[in-house]
C-alpha positions as a Markdown table, in Angstrom:
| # | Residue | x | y | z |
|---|---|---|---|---|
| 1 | Unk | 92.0 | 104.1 | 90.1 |
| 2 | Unk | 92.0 | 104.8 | 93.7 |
| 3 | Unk | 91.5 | 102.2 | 95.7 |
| 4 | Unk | 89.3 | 102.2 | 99.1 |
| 5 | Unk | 90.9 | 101.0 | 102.2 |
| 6 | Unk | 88.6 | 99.1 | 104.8 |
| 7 | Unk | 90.4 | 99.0 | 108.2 |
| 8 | Unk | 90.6 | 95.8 | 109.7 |
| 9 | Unk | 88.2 | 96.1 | 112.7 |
| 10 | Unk | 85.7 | 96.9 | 110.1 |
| 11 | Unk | 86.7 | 93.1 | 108.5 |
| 12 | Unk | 84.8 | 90.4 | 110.2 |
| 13 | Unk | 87.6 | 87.7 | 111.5 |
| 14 | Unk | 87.8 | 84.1 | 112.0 |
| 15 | Unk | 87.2 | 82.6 | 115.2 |
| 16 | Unk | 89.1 | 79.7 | 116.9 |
| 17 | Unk | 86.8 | 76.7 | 117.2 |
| 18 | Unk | 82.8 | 76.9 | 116.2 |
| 19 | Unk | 81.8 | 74.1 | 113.9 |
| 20 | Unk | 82.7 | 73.9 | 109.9 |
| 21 | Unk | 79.2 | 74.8 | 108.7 |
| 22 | Unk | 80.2 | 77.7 | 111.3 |
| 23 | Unk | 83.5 | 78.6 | 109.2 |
| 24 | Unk | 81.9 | 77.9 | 106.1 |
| 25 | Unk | 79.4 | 81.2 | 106.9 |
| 26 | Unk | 82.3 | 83.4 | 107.6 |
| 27 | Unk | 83.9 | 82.3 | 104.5 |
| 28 | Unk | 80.9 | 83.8 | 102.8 |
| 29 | Unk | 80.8 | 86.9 | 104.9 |
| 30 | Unk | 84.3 | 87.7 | 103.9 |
| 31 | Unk | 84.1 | 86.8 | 100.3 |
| 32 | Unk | 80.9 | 89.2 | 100.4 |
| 33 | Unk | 82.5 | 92.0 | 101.4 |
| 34 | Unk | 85.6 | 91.8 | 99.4 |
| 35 | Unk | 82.9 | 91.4 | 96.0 |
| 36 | Unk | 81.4 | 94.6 | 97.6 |
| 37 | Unk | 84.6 | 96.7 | 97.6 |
| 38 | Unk | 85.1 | 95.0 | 94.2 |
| 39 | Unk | 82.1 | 96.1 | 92.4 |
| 40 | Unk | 82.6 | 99.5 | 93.8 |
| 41 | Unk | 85.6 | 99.8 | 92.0 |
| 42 | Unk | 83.9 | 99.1 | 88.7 |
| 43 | Unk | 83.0 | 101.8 | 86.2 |
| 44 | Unk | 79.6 | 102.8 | 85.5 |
| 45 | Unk | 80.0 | 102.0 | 81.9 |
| 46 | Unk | 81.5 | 98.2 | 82.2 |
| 47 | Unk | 78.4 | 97.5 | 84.7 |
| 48 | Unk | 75.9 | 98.7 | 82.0 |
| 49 | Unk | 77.2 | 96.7 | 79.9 |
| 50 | Unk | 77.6 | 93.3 | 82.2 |
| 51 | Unk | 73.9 | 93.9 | 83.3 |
| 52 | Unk | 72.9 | 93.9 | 79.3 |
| 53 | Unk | 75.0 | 90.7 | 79.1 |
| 54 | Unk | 73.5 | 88.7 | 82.1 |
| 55 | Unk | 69.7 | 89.8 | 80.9 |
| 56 | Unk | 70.3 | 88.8 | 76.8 |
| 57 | Unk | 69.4 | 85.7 | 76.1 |
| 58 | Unk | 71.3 | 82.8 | 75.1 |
| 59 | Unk | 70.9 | 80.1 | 72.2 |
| 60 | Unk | 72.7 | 77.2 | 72.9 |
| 61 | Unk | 73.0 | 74.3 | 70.1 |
């Protein structure tokens, strides 16, 4: 599997100071795109199958 190489001015970066809800943002901009390169990676076929997964539905005793 090839893998896809972002270059890093592409990548959002963390800033000195700001506030934590601030940080807490770019957390989830980050963790974002790395699940975006992630699930670009992942094969048609495993994806079918995950999406089938999430939408059966579950019978819990």
């Amino acid at each position: 599997m090839k893998r896809k190489i972002i270059p890093p001015k592409k990548l959002l970066k963390y800033k000195w100071g700001g506030t934590t809800f601030e940080w807490a943002e770019e957390a989830k901009e980050i963790n974002a795109q790395i699940q975006d390169a992630q699930e670009e990676n992942i094969s048609k076929d495993k994806l079918k199958k995950e999406i089938e997964y999430g939408n059966m539905t579950q019978y819990w005793n």
